[in-house]
VOKOL-153833 format. One record per residue: residue number from 0; x negated, y, z negated of N, C-alpha, C, O in turn. Coordinates in Angstrom, 2 decimals, decimal comma. Example, Ala and Ser with C-alpha at 12.3 -4.5 7.8 and 13.67 -1.06 7.14 Angstrom:
2
num_nX_nY_nZ_caX_caY_caZ_cX_cY_cZ_oX_oY_oZ
0_-13,19_-5,69_-7,80_-12,30_-4,50_-7,80_-13,20_-3,30_-7,80_-14,24_-3,32_-8,46
1_-12,85_-2,25_-7,08_-13,67_-1,06_-7,14_-12,90_0,03_-7,87_-13,41_1,14_-8,04
//
This chain:
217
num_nX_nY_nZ_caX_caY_caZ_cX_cY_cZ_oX_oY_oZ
0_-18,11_-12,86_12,87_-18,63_-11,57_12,40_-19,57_-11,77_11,23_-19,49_-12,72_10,44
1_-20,83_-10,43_11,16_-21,81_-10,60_9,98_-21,05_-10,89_8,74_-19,91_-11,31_8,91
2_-21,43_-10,76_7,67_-20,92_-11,03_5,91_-20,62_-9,39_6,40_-21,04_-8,91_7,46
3_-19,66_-8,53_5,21_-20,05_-7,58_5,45_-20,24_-7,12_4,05_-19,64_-7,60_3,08
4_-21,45_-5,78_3,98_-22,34_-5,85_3,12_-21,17_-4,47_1,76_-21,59_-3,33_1,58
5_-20,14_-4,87_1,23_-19,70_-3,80_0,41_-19,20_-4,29_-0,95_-18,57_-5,31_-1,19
6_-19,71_-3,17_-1,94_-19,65_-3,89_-3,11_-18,59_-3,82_-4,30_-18,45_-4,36_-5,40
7_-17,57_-2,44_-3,17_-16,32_-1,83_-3,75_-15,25_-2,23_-2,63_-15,42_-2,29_-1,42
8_-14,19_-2,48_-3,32_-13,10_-2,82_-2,09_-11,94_-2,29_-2,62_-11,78_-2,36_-3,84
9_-11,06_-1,74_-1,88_-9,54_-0,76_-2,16_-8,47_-1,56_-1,87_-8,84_-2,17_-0,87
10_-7,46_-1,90_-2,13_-6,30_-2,66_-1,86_-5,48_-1,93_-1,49_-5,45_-0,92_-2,20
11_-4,59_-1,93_-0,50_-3,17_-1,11_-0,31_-2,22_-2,45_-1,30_-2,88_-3,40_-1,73
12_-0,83_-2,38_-1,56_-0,19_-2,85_-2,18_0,83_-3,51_-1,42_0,73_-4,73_-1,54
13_1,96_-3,07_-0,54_2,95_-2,96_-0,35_2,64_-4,48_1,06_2,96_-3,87_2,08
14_2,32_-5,62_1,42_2,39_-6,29_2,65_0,78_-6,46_2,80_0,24_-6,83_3,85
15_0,03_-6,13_1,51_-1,44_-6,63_1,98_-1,44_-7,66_0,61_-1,35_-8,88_0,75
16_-1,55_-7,09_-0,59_-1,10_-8,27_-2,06_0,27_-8,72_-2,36_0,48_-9,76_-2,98
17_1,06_-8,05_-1,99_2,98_-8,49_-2,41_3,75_-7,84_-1,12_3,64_-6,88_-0,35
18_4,76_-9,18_-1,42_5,94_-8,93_0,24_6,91_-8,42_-0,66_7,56_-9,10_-1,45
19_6,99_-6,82_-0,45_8,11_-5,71_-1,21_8,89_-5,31_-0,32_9,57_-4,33_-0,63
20_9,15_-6,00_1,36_10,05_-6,02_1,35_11,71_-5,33_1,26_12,19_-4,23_1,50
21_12,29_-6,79_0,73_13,37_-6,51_0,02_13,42_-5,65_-1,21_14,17_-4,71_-0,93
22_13,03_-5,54_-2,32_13,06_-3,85_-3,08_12,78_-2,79_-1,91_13,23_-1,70_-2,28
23_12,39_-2,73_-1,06_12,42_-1,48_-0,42_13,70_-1,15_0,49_14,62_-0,33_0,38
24_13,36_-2,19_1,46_14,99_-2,04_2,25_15,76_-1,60_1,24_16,08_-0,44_1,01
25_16,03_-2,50_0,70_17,53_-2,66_-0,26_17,76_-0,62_-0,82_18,60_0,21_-0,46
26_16,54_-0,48_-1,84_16,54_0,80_-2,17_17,07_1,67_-1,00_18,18_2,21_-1,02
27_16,33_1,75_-0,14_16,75_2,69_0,80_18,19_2,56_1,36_18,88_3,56_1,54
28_18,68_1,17_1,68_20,24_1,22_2,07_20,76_1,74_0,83_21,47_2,68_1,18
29_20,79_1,66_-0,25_21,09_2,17_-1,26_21,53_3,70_-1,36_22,64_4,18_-1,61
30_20,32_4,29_-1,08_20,34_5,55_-0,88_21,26_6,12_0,29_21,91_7,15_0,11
31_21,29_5,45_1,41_22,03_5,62_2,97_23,11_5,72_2,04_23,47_6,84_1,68
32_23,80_4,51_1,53_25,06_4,83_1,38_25,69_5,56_0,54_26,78_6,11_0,73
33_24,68_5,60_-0,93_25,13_6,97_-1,90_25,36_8,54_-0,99_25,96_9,48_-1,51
34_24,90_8,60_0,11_24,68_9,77_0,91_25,79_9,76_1,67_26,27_10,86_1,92
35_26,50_8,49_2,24_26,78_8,59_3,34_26,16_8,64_4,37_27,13_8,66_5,12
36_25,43_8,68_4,95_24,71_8,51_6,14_24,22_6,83_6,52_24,02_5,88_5,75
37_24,11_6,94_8,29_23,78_5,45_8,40_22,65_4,66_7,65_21,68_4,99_6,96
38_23,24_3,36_8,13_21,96_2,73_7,58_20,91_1,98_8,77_21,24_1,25_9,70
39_19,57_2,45_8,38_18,69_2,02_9,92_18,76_0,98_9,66_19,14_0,36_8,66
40_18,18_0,61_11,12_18,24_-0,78_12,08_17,17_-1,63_10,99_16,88_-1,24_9,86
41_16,69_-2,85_11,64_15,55_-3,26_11,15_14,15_-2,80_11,42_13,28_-2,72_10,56
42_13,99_-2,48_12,75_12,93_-1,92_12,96_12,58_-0,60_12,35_11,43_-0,23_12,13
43_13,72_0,10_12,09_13,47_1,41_11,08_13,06_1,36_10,03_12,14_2,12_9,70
44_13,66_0,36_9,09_13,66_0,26_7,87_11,85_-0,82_7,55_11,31_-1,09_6,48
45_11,59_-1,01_8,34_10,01_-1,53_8,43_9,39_0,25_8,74_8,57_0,68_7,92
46_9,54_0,58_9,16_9,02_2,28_8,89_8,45_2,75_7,49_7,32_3,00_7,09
47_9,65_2,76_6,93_9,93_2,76_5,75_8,69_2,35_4,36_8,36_2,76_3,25
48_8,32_1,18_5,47_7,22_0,72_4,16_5,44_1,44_4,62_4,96_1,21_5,72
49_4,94_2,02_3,91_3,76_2,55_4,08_3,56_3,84_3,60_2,72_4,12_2,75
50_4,53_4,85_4,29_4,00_6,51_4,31_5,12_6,71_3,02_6,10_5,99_2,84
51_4,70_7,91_2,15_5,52_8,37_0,67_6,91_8,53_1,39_6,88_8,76_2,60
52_8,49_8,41_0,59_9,50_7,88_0,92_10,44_9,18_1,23_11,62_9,02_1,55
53_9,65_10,88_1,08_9,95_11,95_1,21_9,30_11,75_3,14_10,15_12,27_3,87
54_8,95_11,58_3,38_8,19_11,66_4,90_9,35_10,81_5,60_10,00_11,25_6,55
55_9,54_9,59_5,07_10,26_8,70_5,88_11,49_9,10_5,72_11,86_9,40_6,86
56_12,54_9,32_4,83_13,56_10,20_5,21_13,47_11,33_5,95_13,99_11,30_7,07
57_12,84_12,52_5,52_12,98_13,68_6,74_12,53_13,08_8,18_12,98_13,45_9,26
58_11,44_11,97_7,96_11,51_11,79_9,87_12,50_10,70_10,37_12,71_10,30_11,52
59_12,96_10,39_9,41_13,91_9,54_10,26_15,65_9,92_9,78_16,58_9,17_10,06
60_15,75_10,77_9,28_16,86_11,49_8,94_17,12_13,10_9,11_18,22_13,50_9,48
61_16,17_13,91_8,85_15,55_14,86_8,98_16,42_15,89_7,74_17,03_16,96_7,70
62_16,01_14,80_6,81_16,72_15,26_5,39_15,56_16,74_4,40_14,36_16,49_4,41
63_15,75_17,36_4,06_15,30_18,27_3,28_15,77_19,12_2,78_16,59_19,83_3,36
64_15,21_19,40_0,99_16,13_20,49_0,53_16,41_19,78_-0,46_15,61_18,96_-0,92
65_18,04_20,05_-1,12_18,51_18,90_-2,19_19,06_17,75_-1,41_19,23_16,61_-1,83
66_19,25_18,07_-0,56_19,74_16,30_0,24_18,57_15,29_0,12_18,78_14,11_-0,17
67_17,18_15,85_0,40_15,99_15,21_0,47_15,90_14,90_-1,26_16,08_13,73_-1,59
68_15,75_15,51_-1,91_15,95_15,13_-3,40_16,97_14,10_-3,67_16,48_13,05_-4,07
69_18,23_14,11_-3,56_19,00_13,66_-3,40_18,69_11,59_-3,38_18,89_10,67_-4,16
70_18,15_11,76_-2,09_17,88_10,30_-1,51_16,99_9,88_-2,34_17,24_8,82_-2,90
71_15,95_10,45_-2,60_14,89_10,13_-3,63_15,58_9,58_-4,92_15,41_8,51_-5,50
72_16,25_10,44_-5,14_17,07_10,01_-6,67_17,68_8,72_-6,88_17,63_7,95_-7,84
73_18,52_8,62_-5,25_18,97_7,55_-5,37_17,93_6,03_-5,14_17,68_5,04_-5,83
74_17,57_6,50_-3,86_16,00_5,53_-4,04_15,46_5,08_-5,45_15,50_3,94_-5,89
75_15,00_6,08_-6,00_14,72_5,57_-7,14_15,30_4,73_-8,16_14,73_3,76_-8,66
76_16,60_5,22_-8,48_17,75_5,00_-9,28_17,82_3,17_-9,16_17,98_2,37_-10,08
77_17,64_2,90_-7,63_18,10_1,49_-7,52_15,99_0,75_-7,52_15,72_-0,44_-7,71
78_15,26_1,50_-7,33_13,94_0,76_-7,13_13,53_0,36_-8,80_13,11_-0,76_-9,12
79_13,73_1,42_-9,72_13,21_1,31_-10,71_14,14_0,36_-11,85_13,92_-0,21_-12,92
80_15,16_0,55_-11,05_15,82_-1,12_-12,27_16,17_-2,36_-11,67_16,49_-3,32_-12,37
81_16,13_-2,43_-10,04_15,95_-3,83_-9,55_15,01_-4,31_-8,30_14,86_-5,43_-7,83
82_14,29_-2,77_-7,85_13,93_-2,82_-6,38_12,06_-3,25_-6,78_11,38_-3,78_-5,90
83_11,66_-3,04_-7,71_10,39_-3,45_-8,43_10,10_-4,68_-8,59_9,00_-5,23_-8,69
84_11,26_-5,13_-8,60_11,05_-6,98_-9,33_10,93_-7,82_-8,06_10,33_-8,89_-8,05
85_11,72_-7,12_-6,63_11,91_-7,98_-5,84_10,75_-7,83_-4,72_10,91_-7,42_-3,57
86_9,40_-8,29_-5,38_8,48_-8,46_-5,10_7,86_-9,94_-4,56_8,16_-10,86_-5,31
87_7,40_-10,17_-3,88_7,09_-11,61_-3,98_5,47_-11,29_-4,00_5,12_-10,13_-3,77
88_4,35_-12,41_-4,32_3,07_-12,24_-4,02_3,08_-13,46_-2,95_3,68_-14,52_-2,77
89_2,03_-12,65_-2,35_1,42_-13,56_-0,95_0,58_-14,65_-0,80_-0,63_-14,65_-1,01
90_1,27_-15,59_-0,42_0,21_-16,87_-0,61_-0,71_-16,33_-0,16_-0,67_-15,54_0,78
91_-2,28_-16,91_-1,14_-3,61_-16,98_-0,96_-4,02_-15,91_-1,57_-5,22_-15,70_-1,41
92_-3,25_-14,87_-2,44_-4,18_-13,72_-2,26_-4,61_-13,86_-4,14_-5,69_-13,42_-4,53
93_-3,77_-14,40_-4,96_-4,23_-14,81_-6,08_-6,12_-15,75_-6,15_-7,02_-15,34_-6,87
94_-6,22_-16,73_-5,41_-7,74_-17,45_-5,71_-8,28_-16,39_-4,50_-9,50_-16,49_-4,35
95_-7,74_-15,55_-3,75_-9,09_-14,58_-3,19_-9,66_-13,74_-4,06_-10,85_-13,45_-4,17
96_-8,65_-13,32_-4,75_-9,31_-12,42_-5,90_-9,89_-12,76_-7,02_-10,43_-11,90_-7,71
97_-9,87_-13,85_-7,33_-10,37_-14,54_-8,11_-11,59_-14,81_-7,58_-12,40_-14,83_-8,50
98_-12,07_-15,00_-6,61_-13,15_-15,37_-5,62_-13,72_-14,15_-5,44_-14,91_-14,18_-5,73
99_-13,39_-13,22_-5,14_-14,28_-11,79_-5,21_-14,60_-11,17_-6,18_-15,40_-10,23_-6,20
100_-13,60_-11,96_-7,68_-14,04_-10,80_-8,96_-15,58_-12,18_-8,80_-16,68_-11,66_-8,61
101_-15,57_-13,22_-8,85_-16,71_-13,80_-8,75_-18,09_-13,57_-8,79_-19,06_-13,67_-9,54
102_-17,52_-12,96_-6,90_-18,80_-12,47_-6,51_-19,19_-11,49_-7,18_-20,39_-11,23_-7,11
103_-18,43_-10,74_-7,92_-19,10_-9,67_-8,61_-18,78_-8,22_-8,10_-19,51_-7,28_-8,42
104_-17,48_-8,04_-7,17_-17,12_-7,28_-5,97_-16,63_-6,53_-7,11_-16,37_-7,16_-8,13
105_-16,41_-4,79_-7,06_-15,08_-4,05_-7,86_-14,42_-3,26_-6,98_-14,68_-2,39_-6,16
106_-13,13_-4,06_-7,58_-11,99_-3,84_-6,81_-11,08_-3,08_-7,76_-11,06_-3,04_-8,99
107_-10,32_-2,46_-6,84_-8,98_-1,27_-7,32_-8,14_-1,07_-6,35_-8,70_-1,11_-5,25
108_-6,54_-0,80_-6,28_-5,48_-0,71_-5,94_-5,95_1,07_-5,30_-6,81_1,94_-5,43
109_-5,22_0,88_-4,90_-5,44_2,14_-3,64_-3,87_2,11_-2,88_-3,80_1,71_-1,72
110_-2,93_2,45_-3,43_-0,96_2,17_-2,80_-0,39_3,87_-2,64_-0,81_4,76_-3,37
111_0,24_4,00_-1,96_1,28_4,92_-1,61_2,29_5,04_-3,00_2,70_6,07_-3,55
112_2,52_3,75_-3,31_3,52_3,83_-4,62_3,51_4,41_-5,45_2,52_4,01_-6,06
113_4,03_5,31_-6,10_3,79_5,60_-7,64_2,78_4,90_-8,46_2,37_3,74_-8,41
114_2,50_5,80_-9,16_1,39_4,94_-10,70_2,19_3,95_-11,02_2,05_2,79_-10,62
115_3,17_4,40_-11,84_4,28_3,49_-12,61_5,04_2,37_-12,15_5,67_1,60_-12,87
116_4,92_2,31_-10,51_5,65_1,22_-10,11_4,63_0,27_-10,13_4,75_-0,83_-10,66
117_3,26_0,82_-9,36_1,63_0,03_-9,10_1,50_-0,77_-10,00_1,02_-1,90_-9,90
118_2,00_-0,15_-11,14_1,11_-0,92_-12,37_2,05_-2,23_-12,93_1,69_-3,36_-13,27
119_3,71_-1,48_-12,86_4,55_-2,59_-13,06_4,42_-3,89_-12,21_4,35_-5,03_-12,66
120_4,40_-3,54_-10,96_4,18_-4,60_-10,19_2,76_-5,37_-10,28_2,95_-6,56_-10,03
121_1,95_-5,21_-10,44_0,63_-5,41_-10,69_0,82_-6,20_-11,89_0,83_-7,39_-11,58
122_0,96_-6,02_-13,13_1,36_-5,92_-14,50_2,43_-7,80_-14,20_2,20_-8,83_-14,84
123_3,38_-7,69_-13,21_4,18_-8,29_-13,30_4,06_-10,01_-12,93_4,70_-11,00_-13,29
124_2,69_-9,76_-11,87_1,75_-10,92_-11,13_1,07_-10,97_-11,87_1,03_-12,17_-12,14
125_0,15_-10,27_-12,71_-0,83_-10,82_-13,59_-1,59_-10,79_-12,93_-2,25_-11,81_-12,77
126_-1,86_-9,73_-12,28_-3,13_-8,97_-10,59_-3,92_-8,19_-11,53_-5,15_-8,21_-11,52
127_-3,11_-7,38_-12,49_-4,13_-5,86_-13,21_-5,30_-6,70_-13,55_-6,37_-6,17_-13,24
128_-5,38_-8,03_-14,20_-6,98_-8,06_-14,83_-8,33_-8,34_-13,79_-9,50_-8,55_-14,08
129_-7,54_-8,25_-12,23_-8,66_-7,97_-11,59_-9,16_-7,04_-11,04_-10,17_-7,15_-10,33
130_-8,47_-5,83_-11,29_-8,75_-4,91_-10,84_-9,37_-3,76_-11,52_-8,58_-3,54_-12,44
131_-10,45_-2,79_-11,61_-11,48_-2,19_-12,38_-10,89_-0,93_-12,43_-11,32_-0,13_-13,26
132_-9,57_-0,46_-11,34_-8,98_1,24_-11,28_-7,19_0,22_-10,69_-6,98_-0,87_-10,16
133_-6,26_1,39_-11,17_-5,35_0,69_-10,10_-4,65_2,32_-10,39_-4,26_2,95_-11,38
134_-4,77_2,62_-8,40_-4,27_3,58_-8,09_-3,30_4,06_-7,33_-3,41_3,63_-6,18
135_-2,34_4,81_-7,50_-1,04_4,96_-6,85_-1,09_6,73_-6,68_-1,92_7,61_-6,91
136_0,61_6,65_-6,01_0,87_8,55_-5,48_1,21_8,91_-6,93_1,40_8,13_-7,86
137_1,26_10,74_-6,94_2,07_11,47_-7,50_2,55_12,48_-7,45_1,74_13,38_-7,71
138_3,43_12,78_-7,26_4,23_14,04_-6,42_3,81_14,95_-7,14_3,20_15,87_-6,59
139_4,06_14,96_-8,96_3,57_16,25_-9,71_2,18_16,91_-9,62_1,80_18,06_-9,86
140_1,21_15,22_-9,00_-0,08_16,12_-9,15_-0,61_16,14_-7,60_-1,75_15,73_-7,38
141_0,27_16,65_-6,46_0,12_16,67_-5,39_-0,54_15,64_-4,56_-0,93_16,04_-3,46
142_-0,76_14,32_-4,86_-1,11_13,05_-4,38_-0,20_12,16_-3,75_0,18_11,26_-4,50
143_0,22_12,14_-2,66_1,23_11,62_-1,87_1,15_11,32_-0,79_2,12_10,86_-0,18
144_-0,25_11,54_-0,13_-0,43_11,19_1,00_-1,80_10,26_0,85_-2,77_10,62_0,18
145_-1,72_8,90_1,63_-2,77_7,82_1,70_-4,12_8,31_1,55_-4,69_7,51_0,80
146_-5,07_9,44_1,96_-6,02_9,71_1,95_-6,37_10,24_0,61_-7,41_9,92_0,04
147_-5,54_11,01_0,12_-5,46_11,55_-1,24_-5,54_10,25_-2,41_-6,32_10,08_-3,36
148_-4,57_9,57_-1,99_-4,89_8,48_-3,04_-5,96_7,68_-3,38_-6,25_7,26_-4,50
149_-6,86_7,41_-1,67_-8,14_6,51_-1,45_-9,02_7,56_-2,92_-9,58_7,24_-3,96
150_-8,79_8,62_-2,37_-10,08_9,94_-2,66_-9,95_9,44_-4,12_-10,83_8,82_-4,72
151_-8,93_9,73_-4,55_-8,34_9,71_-6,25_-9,24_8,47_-6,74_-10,04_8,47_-7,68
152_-8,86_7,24_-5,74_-9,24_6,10_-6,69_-10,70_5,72_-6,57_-11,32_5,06_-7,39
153_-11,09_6,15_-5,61_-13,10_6,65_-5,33_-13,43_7,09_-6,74_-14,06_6,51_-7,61
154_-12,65_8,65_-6,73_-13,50_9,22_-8,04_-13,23_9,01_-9,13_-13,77_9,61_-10,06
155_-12,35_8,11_-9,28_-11,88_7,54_-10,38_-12,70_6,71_-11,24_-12,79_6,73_-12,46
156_-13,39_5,83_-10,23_-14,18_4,71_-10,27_-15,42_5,29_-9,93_-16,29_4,47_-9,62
157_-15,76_6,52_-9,92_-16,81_6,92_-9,68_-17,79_6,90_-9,14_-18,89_7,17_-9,63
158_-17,49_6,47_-7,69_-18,22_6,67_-6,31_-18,73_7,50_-5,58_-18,04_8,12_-4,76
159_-20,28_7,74_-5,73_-20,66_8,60_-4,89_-20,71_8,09_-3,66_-20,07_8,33_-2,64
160_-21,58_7,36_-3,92_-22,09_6,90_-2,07_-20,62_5,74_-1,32_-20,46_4,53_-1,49
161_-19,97_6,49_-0,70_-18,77_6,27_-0,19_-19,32_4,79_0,98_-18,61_3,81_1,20
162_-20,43_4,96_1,44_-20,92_3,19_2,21_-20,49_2,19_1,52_-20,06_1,25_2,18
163_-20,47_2,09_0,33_-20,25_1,01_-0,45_-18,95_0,13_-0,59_-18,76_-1,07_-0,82
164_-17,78_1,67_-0,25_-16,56_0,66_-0,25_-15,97_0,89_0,95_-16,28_1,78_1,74
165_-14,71_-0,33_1,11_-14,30_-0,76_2,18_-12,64_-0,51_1,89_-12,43_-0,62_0,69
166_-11,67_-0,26_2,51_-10,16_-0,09_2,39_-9,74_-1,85_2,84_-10,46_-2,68_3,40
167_-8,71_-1,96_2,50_-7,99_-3,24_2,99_-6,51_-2,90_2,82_-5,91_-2,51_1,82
168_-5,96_-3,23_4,40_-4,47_-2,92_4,29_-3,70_-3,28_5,34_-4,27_-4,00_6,16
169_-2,40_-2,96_5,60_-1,65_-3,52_6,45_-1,07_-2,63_7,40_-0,25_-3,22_8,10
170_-1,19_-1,44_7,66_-0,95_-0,41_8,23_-1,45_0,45_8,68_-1,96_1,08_7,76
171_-1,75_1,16_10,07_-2,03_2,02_10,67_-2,36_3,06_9,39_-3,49_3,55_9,51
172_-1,81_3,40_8,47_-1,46_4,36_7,33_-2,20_4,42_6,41_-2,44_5,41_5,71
173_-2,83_2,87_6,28_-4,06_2,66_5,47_-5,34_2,86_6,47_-6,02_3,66_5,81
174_-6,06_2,60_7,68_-6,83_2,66_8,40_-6,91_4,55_8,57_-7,97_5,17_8,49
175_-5,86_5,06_8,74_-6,01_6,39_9,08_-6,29_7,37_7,54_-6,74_8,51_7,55
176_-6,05_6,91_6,79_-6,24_7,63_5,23_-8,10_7,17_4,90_-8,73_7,76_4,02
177_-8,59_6,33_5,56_-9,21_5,18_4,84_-10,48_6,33_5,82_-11,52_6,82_5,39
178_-9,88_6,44_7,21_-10,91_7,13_7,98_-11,26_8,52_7,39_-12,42_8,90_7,21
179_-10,16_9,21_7,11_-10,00_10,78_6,89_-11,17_10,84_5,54_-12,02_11,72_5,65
180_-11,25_9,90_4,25_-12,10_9,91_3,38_-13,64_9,72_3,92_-14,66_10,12_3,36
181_-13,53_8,95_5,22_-14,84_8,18_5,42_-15,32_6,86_4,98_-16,50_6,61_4,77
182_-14,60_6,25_4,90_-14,59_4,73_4,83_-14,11_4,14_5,98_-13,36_4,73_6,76
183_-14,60_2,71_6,17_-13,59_1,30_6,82_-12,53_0,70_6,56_-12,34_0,74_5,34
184_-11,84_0,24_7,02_-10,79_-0,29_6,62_-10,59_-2,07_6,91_-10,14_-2,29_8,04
185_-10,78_-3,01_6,30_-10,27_-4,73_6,99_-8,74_-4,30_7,17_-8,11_-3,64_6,35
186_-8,16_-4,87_8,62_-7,03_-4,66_8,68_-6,41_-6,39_8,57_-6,84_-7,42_9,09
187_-5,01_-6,10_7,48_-4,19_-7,73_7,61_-3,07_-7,57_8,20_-2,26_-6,64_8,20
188_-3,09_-8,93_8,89_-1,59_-9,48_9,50_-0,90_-9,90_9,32_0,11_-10,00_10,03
189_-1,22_-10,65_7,59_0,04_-10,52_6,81_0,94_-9,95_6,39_1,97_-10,56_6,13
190_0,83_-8,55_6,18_1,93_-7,79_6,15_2,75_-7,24_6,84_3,53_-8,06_7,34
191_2,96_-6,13_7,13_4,12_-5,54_8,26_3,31_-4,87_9,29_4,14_-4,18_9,88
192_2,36_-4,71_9,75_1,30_-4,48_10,47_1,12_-5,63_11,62_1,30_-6,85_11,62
193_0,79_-4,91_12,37_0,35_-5,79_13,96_-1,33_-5,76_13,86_-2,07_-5,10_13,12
194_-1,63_-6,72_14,91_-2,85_-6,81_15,25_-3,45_-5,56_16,26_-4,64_-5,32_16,44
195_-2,52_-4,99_16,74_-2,64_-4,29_17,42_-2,65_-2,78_16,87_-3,44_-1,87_17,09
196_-1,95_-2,83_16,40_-1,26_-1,85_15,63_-2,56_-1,32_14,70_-2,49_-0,13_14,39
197_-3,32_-1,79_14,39_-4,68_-2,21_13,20_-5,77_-1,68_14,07_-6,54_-0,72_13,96
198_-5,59_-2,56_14,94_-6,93_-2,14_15,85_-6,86_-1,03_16,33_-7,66_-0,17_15,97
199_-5,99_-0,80_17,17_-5,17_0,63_17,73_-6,04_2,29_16,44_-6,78_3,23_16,73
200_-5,39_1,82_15,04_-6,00_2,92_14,38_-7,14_2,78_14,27_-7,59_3,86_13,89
201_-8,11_1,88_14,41_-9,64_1,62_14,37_-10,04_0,79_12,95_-11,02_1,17_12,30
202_-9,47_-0,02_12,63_-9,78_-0,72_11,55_-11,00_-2,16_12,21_-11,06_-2,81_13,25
203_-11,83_-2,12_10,88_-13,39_-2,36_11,56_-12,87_-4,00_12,00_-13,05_-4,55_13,08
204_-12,38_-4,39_11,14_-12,35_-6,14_12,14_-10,92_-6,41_10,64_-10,90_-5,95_9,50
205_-10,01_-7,25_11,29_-8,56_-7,52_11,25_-8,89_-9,03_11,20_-9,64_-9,67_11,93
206_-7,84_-9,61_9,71_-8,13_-10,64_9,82_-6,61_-11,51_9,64_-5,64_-10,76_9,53
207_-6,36_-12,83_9,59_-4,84_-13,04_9,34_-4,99_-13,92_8,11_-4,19_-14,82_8,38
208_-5,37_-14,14_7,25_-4,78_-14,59_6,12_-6,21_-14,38_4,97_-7,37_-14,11_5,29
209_-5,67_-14,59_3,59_-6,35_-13,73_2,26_-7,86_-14,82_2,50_-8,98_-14,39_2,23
210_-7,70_-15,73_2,84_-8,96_-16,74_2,88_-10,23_-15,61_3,65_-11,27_-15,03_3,36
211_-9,33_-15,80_4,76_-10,01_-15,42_6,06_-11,07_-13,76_5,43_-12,17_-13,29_5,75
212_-10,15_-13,43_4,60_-10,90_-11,57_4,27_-11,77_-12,22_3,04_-12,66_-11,52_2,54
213_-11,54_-13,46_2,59_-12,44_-13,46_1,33_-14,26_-14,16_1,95_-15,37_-14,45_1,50
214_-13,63_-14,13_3,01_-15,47_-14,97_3,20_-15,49_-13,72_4,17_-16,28_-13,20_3,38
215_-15,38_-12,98_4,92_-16,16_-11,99_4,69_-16,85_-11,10_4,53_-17,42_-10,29_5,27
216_-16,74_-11,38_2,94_-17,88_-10,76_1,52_-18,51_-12,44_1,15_-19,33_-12,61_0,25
//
């Protein structure tokens, strides 16, 4: 494929820069069992990672109300004092970014996650000093859904001409938020995402490892 020509690039977080994983499962069984209710399979609990954590309970529980609060609480309760840390970063994706602040590329976080977790985790790799915006959800200021967040971290960074940047992510969830703004998306296969799965939502060309997305730009 050509170079491709963009001079802003968006990161999803969660299986495109860090394998989160385990803080997520874990949180969520967490929550199952403060509730009582089962705990999903594996294939469920890969659900789990991408769309805000109010969506993935009511559709896969069909929790709402204070029960839906509820899970959140507990979710949280266990993410924010051990489910944060149990992050890993992804081989290769440290000297890619290093290789694109290079080129001169500006880049920003673009995650489903909270601000406060984005930044901890970010903060925790020693990722924030490459990044020019780092953007996450927020329930108080109605930002919780993937497209909302892209938008947020566009005007954040103060993008008019939307050609310029490109999404990068691991999920159907990022490709479909990434479209709704009017952008592209590189889809990876490093994370919890299929090849198929990528292409399927229309992500412009899918690549399998951080090398492979750094050439290219």
């Amino acid at each position: 494929m050509n170079k491709l020509n963009y001079d802003v690039i968006l990161f999803d977080l969660d299986g495109t820069l860090t394998d989160s994983i385990d803080g997520i499962i874990n949180a969520v069984c967490f929550a199952c069992q403060k509730l009582g209710i089962r705990i999903p399979n594996k294939e469920e609990l890969l659900e789990f990672i991408g769309p805000p954590m109010t969506q993935s309970f009511t559709s896969h529980f069909g929790l709402e109300g204070d029960i839906l609060n509820k899970a959140i609480d507990y979710y949280h309760n266990y993410y924010s004092e051990k489910g944060w840390k149990e992050n890993r970063i992804i081989n290769g994706i440290v000297p890619m970014l290093e290789e694109l602040k290079n080129k001169g590329k500006i880049m920003a976080l673009s995650t489903n996650k909270p601000d406060y977790y984005a930044k901890q985790i970010m903060d925790l790799f020693d990722m924030s000093k490459y990044m020019d915006f780092i953007g996450g959800s927020s329930y108080e200021l109605d930002r919780m859904v993937k497209w909302k967040v892209i938008q947020y971290t566009l005007d954040s960074l103060n993008i008019k001409d939307k050609s310029r940047a490109i999404m990068v992510g691991d999920r159907h969830y990022d490709v479909e938020g990434a479209k709704t703004v009017g952008i592209e998306t590189i889809g990876v296969t490093f994370g919890y995402g299929t090849r198929e799965e990528l292409k399927k939502a229309g992500a412009l060309v899918v690549v399998d490892t951080p090398n492979e997305l750094c050439e290219l730009f």
